[in-house]
DRENLUM-685896 format. One record per residue (C-alpha): x, y, z. Coordinates in steps of 0.5 Angstrom, whole numbers, plus 500, padded with zeros to 3 digits. Layout:
N
{drendren {X Y Z}}
...
END
This chain:
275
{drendren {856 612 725}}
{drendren {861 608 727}}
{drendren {862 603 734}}
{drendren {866 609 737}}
{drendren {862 614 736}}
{drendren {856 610 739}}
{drendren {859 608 744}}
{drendren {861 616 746}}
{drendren {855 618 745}}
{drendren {851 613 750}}
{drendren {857 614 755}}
{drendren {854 617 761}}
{drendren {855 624 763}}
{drendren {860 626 768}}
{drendren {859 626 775}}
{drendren {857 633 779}}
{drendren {862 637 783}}
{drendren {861 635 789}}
{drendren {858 640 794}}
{drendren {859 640 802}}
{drendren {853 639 805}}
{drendren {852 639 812}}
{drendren {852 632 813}}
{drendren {859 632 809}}
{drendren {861 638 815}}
{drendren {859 635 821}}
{drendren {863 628 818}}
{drendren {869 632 817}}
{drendren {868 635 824}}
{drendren {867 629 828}}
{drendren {873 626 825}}
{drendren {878 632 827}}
{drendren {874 632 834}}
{drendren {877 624 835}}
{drendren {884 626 831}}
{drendren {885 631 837}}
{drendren {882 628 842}}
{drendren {887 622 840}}
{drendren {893 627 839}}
{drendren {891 629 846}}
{drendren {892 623 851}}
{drendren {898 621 847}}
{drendren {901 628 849}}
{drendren {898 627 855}}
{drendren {901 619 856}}
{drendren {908 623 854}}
{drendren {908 628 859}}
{drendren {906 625 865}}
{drendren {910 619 864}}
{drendren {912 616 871}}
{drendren {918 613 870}}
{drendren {918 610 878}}
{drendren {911 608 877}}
{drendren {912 604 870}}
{drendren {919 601 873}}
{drendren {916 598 880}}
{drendren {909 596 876}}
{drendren {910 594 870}}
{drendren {911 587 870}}
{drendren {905 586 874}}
{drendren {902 589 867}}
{drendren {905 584 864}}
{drendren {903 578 868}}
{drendren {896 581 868}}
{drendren {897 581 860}}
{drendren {899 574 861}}
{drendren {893 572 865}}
{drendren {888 576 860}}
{drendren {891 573 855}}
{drendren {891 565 858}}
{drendren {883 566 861}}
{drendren {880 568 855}}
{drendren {885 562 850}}
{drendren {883 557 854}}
{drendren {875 559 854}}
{drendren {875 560 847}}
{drendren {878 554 846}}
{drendren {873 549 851}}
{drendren {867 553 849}}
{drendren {869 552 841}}
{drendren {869 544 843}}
{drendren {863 544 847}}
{drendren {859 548 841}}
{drendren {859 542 837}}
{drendren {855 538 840}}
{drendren {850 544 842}}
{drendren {851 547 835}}
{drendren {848 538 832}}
{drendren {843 539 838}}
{drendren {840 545 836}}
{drendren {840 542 829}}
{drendren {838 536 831}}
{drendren {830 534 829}}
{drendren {829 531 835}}
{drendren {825 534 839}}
{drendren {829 533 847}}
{drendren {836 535 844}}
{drendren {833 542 841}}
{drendren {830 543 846}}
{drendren {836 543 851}}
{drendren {840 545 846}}
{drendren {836 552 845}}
{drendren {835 552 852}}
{drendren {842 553 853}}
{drendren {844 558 847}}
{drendren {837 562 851}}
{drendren {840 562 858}}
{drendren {847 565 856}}
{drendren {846 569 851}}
{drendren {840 573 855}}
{drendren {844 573 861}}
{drendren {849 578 862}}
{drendren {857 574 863}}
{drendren {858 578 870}}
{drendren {851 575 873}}
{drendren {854 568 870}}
{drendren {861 569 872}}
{drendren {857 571 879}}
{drendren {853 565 880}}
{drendren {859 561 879}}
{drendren {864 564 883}}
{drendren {859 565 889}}
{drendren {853 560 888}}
{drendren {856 555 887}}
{drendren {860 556 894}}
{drendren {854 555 898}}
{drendren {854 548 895}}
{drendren {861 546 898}}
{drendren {859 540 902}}
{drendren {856 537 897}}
{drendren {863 539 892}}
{drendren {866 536 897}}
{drendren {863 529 897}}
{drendren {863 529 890}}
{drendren {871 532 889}}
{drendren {869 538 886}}
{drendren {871 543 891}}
{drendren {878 543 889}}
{drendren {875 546 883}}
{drendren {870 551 884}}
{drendren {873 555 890}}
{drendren {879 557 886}}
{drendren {877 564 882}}
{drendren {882 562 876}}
{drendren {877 556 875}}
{drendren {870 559 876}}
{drendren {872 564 872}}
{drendren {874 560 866}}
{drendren {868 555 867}}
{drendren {863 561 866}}
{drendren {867 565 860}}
{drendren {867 557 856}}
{drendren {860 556 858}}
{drendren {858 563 856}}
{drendren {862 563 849}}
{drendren {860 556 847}}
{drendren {854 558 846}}
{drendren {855 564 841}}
{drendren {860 559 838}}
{drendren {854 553 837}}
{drendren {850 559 833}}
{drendren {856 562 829}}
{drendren {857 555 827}}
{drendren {850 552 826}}
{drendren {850 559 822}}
{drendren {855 557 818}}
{drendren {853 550 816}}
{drendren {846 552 814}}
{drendren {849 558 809}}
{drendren {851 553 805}}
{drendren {847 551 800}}
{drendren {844 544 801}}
{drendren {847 542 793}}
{drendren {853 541 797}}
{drendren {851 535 800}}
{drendren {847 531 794}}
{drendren {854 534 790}}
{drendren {859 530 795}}
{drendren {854 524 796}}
{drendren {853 523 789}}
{drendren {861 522 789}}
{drendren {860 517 795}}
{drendren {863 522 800}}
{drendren {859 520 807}}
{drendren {856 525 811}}
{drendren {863 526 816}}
{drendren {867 526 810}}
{drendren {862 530 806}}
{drendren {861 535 813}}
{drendren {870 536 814}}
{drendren {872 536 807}}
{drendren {866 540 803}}
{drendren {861 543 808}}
{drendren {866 546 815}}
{drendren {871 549 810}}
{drendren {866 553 806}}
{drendren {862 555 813}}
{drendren {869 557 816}}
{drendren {870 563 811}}
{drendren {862 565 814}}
{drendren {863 564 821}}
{drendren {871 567 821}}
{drendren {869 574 822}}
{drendren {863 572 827}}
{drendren {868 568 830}}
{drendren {873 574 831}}
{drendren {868 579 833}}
{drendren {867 573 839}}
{drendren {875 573 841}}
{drendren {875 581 841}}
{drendren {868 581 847}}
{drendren {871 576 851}}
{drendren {878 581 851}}
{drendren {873 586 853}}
{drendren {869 583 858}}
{drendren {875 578 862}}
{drendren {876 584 865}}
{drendren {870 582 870}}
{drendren {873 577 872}}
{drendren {878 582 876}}
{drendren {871 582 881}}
{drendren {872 575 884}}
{drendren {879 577 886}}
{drendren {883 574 879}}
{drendren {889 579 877}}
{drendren {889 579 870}}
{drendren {889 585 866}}
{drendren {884 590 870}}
{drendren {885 586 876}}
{drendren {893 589 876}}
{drendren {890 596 875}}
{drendren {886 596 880}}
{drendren {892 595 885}}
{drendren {896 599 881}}
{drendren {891 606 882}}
{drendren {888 603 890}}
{drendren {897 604 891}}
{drendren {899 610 887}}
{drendren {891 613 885}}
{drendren {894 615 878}}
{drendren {889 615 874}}
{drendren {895 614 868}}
{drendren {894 607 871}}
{drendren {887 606 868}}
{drendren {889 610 860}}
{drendren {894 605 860}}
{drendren {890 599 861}}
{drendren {885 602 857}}
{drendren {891 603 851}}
{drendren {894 595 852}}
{drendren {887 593 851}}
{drendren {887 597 845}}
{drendren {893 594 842}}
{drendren {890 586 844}}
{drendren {884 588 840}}
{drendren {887 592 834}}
{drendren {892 585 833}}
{drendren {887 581 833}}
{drendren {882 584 828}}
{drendren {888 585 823}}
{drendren {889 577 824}}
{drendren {882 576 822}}
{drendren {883 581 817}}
{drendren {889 578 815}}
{drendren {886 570 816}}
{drendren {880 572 812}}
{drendren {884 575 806}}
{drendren {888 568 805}}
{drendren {882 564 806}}
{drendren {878 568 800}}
{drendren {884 570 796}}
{drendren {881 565 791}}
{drendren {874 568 790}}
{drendren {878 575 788}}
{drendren {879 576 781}}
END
């Protein structure tokens, strides 16, 4: 017999037509469900659009936009450099500085941002003698600064997990290759280990910048006017409840954006693994 026809005879058969069970009907059912509810506050949007309300404040969504976007950059970054050492700490084997450092990562990854922001804006003023003898108070009794404060301290500690995370996923042969090439551990740590950690960590990373989006809108609560802080006072002067749908569509398009950024950064990063 020849090759061919072996290889006819062992292909495996085709597959069965696939039926429609009832798990294939109610998926089919739940994405037409969120099709028409999406059609729907789009022809909603459309309809009831108040030219007057858009005009008179839509520049303060903006400014609000601006806010949202400058508090949640900043944090993001003051938390990245703080997570360093926290993220050396909780790999540390000493036993002092683990200790801290999981204190840390303990206490603000298992209390909610809203008590910690809380906290700061609040509890820190019952100290005001105190902050004013030592400087601070200009600091801690602007909401602008308590607020960024608590959302670097918070997001710190996620970012010194993700970053311990990725930097423990490489494999140890990793080291002993580049310390066979006479590459110290700095060397060894920027120019082999950090941009291999950096395609695990992106995705965890991403995911850390959208919840922070969504969850400065706290901050509203202790008198910042970002994103949700504007609707607020947009819907306490019209009590258009248009006014929230359109937060809630800006906030969308951020997340959207940032997720196809990351989609695209982690494309470029990994177009050598894709053959």
């Amino acid at each position: 017999m020849s090759a061919a026809g072996t290889a006819l005879d062992e292909a495996p058969p085709p597959l069965p037509p696939r039926g429609w069970s009832g798990q294939r009907i109610a998926g089919h059912i739940l994405v037409a469900l969120w099709i028409l509810l999406a059609v729907g506050l789009v022809w909603f949007l459309v309809t009831s659009w108040n030219l007057p309300l858009v005009e008179k404040y839509g520049p303060g969504y903006l400014y609000g936009l601006g806010v949202t976007v400058g508090l949640v950059a900043v944090s993001i970054v003051i938390g990245a450099i703080l997570s360093i050492p926290v993220a050396l700490g909780r790999m540390s084997k000493n036993p002092v500085f683990s200790g801290l450092a999981y204190a840390y990562v303990y206490f603000f990854r298992g209390t909610p941002l809203l008590a910690q922001t809380f906290l700061v804006y609040y509890g820190l003023g019952a100290f005001r003698p105190e902050l004013q003898s030592v400087g601070l108070w200009w600091f801690f009794r602007e909401a602008w600064y308590c607020a960024i404060f608590a959302f670097s301290l918070n997001t710190a500690a996620y970012q010194a997990e993700m970053l311990r995370g990725a930097i423990e996923s490489v494999p140890r042969g990793q080291w002993e290759g580049a310390a066979s090439l006479g590459l110290h551990r700095l060397q060894t740590m920027w120019k082999v280990i950090l941009p291999q950690a950096a395609v695990v960590a992106l995705r965890p990373y991403g995911n850390e910048v959208i919840l922070m989006v969504k969850g400065s809108a706290i901050v509203s609560i202790i008198t910042v006017y970002d994103l949700m802080g504007i609707t607020r006072f947009t819907y306490s002067r019209t009590f258009d409840f248009q006014s929230y749908l359109w937060a809630a569509v800006i906030y969308l398009m951020i997340v959207e954006t940032l997720r196809h950024g990351i989609e695209w950064i982690e494309r470029r990063l990994t177009r050598h693994l894709k053959r």
